[in-house]
C-alpha positions, 0 to 999 in steps of 0.5 A: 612271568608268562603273559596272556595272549593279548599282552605282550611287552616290548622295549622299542626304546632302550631299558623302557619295557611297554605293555602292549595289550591287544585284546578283543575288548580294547587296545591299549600301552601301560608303561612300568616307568611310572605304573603308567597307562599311556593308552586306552582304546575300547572296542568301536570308539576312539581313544580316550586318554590323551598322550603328548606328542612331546612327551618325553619317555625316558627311564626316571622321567614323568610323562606328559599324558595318560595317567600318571600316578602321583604319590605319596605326596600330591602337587608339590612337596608340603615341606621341602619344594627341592623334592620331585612335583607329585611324589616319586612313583611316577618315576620308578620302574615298576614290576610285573605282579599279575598279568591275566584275561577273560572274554571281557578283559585284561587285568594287571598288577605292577607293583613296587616298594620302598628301597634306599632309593626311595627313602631318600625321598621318603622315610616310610616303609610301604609297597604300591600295587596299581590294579589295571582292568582294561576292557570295554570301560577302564578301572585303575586302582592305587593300592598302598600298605604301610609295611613299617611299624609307624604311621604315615600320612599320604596324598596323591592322585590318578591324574588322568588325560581325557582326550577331547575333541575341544576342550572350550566345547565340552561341559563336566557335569557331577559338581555342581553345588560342591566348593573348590579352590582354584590351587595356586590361582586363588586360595578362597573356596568357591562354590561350583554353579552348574556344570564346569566349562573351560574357557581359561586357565583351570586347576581347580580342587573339588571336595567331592566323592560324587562321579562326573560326566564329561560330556564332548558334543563335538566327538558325539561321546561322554565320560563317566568317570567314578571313583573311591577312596576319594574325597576330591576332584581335581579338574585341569587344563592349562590353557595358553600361557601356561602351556607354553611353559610345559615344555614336554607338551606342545604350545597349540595342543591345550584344546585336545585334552582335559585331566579329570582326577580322583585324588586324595588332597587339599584336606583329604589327607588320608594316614595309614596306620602299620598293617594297613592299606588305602585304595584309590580307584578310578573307573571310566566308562564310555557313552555314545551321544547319537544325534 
């Protein structure tokens, strides 16, 4: 395939291809180990996605930061806690389907499908696409086709690293009134009063389709992140302890991020019948604060 002139792909590290977008509107890295946008830089602001220092970036492996694509399964396993976190996609090299620009942007395709390999994992024929528009706002979309003749039900997430100044000075705003459940904190659902602030361990599951705003008056900026195809919001950090724990991610580097995530979990379930296809999109748009 021939690459338009502000993409280009390299492979500094052995049999790990990188997309290197270099564009008048942005800047940005898309790995095919995993579908994975690793960077994102609009035109006049600082990045926006957030990437390990320690993130290990190895064909087969997860990496810690940007946004990994979590699928066909969500979180662990519903049935068997041997099977890879967030499904198998985010480990998979994908391939090079569309790669285009205009003035305003850069549009690629990867895609991948089921294999030998992946029905190890699970049975189910489909394909994946992941739709990356990359310009003065970000637009990532997840779309799955079920190819076989039966149907199947799905999870998963765009489980996006927002890079923040402090992460115990920001606010996320867009929740309020909606409930959540604190994952494996707390099973109760809660209701969400005011706007979201971090202050302790958060890995919180929203039943919400609305977008978010996360504003961070340290970096003078905000988020507004909108999604489809969704019905939950996941809002994560990790905060001390369990950072520690996280071994492809520095002890001291939990204030410098937030994962706001559009995702199909919790009781979003979604079934895909045979011929048919599900989208997951996300889009994130950024604002200066001027003082």
């Amino acid at each position: 395939m021939t690459l338009p002139p502000s993409v280009r792909i390299t492979e500094e590290l052995s049999e790990y291809p990188i997309l290197e977008i270099d564009h008048p509107a942005a800047s940005g890295r898309i790995a095919l180990n995993g579908a994975h946008v690793m960077e994102w830089i609009p035109e006049g602001h600082d990045p926006v996605l957030f990437m390990s220092m320690a993130a290990q970036l190895e064909p087969g492996k997860a990496i810690r930061g940007g946004i990994p694509v979590c699928w066909p399964w969500f979180g662990p396993h519903p049935r068997d806690t041997a099977m890879p976190a967030h499904g198998f996609v985010r480990t998979m090299m994908w391939k090079v389907d569309v790669a285009r620009e205009n003035d305003s942007e850069v549009e690629i395709v990867l895609k991948v499908q089921d294999s030998a390999e992946t029905k190890t994992y699970w049975p189910h024929a489909f394909s994946a696409r992941l739709h990356v528009r990359m310009g003065a706002f970000l637009e990532v979309t997840l779309q799955v086709a079920n190819t076989g003749t039966a149907a199947w039900d799905m999870t998963g997430a765009l489980h996006t690293y927002l890079n923040v100044e402090d992460v115990r000075q920001i606010s996320v705003h867009g929740l309020h009134g909606t409930q959540y459940v604190e994952s494996r904190l707390s099973p109760e659902k809660r209701p969400q009063h005011g706007p979201v602030v971090i202050d302790q361990e958060v890995d919180r599951l929203y039943a919400s389709d609305a977008p978010v705003i996360v504003h961070d008056p340290a970096w003078k900026r905000e988020f507004i992140i909108e999604k489809g195809g969704s019905l939950a919001t996941v809002v994560w950090n990790p905060w001390i302890e369990k950072s520690k724990r996280l071994a492809d991610l520095p002890d001291e580097a939990y204030p410098e991020f937030l994962c706001i995530e559009a995702a199909n979990a919790g009781e979003d379930v979604v079934t895909v019948m045979p011929g048919q296809e599900h989208l997951l999109m996300q889009r994130i748009d950024v604002r200066k604060l001027h003082a």
